[in-house]
C-alpha positions as CSV (number, residue, x, y, z in Angstrom):
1,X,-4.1,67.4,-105.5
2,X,-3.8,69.3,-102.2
3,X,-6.3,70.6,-99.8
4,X,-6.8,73.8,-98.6
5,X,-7.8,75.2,-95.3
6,X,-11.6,75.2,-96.6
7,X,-11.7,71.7,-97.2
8,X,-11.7,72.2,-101.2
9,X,-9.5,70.2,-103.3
10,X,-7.7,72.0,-106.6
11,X,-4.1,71.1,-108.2
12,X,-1.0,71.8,-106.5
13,X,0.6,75.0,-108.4
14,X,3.9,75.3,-108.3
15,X,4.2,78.7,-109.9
16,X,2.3,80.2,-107.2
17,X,4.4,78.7,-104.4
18,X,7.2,80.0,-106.6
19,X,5.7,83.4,-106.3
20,X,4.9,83.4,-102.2
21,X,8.5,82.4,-101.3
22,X,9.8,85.1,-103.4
23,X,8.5,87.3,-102.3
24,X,9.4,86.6,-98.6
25,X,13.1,87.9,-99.8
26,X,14.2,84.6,-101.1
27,X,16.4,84.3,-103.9
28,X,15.7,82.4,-107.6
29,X,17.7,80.1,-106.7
30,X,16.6,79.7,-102.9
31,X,13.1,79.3,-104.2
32,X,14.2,77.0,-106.7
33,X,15.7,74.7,-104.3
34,X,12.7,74.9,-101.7
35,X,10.2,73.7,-104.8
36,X,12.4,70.6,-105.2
37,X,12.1,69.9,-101.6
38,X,8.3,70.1,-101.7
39,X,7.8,68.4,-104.6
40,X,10.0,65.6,-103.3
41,X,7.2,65.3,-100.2
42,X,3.9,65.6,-102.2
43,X,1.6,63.6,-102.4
44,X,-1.9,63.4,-103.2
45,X,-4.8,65.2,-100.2
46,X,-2.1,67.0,-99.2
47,X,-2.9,70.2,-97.0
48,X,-1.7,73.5,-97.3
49,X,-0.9,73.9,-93.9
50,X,1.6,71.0,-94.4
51,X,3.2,73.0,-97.6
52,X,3.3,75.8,-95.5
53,X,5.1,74.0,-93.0
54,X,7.4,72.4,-94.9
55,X,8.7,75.4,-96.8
56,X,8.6,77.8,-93.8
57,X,11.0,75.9,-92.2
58,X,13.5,75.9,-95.1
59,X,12.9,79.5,-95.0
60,X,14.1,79.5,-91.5
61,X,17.3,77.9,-91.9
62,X,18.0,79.8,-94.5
63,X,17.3,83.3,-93.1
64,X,14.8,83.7,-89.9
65,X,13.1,87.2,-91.5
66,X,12.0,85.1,-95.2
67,X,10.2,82.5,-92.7
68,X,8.5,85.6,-91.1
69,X,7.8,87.4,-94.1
70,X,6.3,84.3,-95.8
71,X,4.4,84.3,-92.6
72,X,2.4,87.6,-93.2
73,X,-0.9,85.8,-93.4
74,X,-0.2,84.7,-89.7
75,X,1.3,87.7,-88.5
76,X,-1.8,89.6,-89.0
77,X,-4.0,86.7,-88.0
78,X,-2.2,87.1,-84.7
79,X,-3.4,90.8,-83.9
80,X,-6.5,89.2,-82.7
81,X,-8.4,87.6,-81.9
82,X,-10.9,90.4,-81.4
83,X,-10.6,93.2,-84.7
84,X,-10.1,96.7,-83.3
85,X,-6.2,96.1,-83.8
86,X,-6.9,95.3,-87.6
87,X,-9.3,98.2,-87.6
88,X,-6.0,100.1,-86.5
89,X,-3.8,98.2,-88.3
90,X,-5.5,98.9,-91.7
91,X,-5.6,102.8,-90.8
92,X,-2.2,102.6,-90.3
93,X,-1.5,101.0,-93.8
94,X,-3.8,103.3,-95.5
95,X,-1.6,106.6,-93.4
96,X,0.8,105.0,-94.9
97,X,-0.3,105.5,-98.5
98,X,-1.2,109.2,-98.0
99,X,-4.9,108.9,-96.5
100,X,-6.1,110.9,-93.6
101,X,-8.0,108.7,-91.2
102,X,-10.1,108.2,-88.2
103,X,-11.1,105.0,-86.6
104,X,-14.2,103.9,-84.8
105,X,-16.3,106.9,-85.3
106,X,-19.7,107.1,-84.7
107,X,-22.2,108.7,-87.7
108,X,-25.9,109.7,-87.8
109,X,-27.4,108.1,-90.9
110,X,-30.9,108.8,-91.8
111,X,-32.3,105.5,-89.7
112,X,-29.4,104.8,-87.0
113,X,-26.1,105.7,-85.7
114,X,-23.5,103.5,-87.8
115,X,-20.0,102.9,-85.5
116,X,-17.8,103.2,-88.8
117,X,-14.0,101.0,-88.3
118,X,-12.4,103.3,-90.9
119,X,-12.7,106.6,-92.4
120,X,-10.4,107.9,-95.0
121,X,-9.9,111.0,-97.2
122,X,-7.4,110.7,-99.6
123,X,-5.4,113.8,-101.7
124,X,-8.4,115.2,-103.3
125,X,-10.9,115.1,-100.9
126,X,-12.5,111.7,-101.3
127,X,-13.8,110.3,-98.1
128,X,-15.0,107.1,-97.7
129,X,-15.9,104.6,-94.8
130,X,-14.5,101.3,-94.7
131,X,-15.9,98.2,-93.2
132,X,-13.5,96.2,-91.5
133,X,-13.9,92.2,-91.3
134,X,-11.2,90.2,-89.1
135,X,-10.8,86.6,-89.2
136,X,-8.3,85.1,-87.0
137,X,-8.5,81.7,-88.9
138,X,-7.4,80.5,-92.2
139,X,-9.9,79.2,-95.0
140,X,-12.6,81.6,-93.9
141,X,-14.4,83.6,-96.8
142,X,-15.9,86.9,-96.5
143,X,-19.3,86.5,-98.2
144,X,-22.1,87.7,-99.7
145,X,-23.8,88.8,-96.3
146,X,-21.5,91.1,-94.9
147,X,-21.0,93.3,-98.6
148,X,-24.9,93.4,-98.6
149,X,-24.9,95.0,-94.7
150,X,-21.9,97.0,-95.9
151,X,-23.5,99.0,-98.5
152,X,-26.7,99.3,-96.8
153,X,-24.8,101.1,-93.9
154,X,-23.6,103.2,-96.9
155,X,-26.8,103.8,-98.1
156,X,-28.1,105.3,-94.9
157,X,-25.2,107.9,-94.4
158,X,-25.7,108.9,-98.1
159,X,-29.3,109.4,-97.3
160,X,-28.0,110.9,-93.6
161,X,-26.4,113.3,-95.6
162,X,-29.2,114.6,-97.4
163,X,-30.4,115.4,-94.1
164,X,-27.8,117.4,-92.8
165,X,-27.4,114.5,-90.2
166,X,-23.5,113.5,-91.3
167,X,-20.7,114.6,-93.7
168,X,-20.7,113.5,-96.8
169,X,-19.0,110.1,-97.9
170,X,-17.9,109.3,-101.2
171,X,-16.9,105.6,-101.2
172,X,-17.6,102.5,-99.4
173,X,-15.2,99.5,-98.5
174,X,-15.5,96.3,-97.5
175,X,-11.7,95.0,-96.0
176,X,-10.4,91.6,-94.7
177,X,-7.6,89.8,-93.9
178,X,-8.5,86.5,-95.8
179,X,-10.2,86.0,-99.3
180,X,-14.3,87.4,-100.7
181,X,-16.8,84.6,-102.2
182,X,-17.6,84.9,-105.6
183,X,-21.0,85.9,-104.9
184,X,-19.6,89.1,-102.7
185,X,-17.3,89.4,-105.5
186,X,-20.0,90.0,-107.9
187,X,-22.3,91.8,-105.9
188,X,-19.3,94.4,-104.9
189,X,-18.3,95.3,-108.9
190,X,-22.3,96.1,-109.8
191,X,-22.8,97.9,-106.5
192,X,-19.0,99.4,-106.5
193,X,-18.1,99.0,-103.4
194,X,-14.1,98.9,-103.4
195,X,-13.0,95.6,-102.0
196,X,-9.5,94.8,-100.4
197,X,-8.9,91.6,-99.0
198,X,-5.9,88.7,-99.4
199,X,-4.7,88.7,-103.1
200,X,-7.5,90.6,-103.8
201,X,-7.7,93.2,-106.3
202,X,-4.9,91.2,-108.1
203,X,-3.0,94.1,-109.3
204,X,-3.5,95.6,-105.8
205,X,-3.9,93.6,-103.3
206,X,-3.7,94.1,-99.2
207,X,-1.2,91.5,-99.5
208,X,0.8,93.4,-102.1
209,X,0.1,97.3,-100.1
210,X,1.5,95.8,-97.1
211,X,4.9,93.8,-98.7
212,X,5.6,97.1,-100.9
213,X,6.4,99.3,-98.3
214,X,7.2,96.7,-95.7
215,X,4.2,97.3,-93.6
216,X,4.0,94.3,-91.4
217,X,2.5,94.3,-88.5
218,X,4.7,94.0,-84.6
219,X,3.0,90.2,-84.9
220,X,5.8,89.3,-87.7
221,X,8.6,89.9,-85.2
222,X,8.8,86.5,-83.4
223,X,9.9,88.1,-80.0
224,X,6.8,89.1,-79.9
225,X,5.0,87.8,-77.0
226,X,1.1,88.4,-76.0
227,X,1.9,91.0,-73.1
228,X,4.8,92.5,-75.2
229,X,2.5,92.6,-78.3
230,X,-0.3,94.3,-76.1
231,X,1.4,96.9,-74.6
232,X,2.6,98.6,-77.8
233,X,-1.4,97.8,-79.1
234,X,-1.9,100.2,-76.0
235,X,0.8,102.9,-77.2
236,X,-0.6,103.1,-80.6
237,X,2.1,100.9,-82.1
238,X,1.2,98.5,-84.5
239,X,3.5,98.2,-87.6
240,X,7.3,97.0,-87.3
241,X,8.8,99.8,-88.8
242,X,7.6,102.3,-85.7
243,X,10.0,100.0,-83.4
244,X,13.0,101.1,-85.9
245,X,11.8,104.8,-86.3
246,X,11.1,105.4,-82.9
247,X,14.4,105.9,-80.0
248,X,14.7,103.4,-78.0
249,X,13.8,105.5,-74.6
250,X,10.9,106.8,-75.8
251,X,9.5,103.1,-77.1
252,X,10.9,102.1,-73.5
253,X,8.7,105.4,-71.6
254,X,5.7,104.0,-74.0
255,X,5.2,100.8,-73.3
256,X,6.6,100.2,-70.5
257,X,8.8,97.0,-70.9
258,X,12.0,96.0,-69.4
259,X,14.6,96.9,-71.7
260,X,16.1,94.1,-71.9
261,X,12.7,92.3,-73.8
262,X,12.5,95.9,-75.2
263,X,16.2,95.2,-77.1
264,X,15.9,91.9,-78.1
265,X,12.8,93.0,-79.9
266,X,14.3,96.5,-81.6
267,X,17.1,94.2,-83.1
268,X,14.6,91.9,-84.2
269,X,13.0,94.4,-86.2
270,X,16.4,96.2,-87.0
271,X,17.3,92.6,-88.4
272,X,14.1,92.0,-90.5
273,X,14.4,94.7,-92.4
274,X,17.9,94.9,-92.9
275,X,17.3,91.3,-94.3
């Protein structure tokens, strides 16, 4: 039995360990040889953070980039601790997968004046506004609470709408960086607001929209100190691919750095994803 970062207790599952450290970039056989290591230092009340430990660091000997991959989780947790960067961190993602968006606008609902994290129009049209909710640590559930206030901020700019006080939106979404309660859940599917949080929807998860198109946040890249990290936040850089698109004198004119931290953390990122 292990414990997780909530304090619940469930049955170690080996399978999904199996499934996490492939896909950090690991190999079958890799991953086969890292459960046989864990296995061989279980015991019962484990925690999770002690799993995580033990197998990030046989990631790192292995390869450096599978330790940070398998480190997503932490990556993003590290954008904080406040939430505007994961406000522009999930409008990046989202760019990413075709959507126009805008962050942080102001909107006249019917009552109030909503400040909205997200809004996205995707191919056809479609707008919606997204409610962002950052936790910068583990075992933290978005609950019930927060997809009640969400929708009711919907409700207000639908009814806004009707009186030619704001645009018209066509969706609602609740995001977050960790896991929803049940209850939110099940409030979410009857009210359908679209939810998008860690390993949730299964089949398309933020966890799973990030790792397909290897949009990890500047935070993976362990060269990546606070003042470093904060002065790309402040050039509108936030995902590791722009520190491999961009040339290296313009990154260097943007954010200032000396170029020698500049380098080391361009072939960082040039490494990870060659990995």
């Amino acid at each position: 039995m292990i414990r997780k970062e909530s304090g619940k207790i469930e049955e170690f599952k080996p399978e999904k360990l199996r499934e996490a450290v492939l896909r950090s970039g690991a190999s079958e056989e890799l991953a086969s040889e890292i459960l046989e290591d864990v296995n061989e230092k279980l015991y019962d009340g484990i925690s999770t953070r002690e799993i995580f430990r033990i197998v990030h660091q046989l990631l790192d000997r292995e390869r450096p980039s599978l330790a940070s991959r398998y480190d997503l989780k932490g990556s993003i947790m590290r954008l904080g601790p406040e939430g505007f960067a994961f406000e522009t961190y999930i409008g990046e993602v989202l760019r990413e997968y075709g959507y126009k968006t805008k962050l942080r606008q102001f909107i006249r609902g019917r009552c109030v004046e909503h400040e909205i994290d997200v809004i996205a129009e995707d191919f056809n049209g479609k707008k919606s506004i997204i409610e962002c909710k950052y936790h910068n640590a583990k075992g933290i559930h978005s609950g019930l609470k927060v997809a009640l206030y969400t929708y009711t901020r919907f409700l207000d700019l639908i009814e806004g709408f009707k009186d030619g006080r704001c645009e018209q939106f066509d969706e609602v979404w609740l995001v977050t960086n960790t896991r929803f309660s049940s209850r939110a859940i099940q409030y979410a599917g009857c009210k359908r607001v679209k939810l998008l949080g860690w390993r949730y929807p299964p089949d398309n998860s933020l966890q799973r929209r990030i790792e397909s198109k290897g949009l990890y946040p500047i935070t993976i890249l362990r060269s990546m100190d606070r003042r470093s990290r904060n002065r790309f936040f402040n050039a509108n850089l936030i995902l590791a691919k722009d520190l491999i698109r961009n040339d290296f004198d313009d990154l260097l004119e943007k954010t200032h750095l000396k170029k020698n931290k500049l380098r080391e953390i361009v072939t960082e990122a040039r490494d990870f994803y060659r990995n």
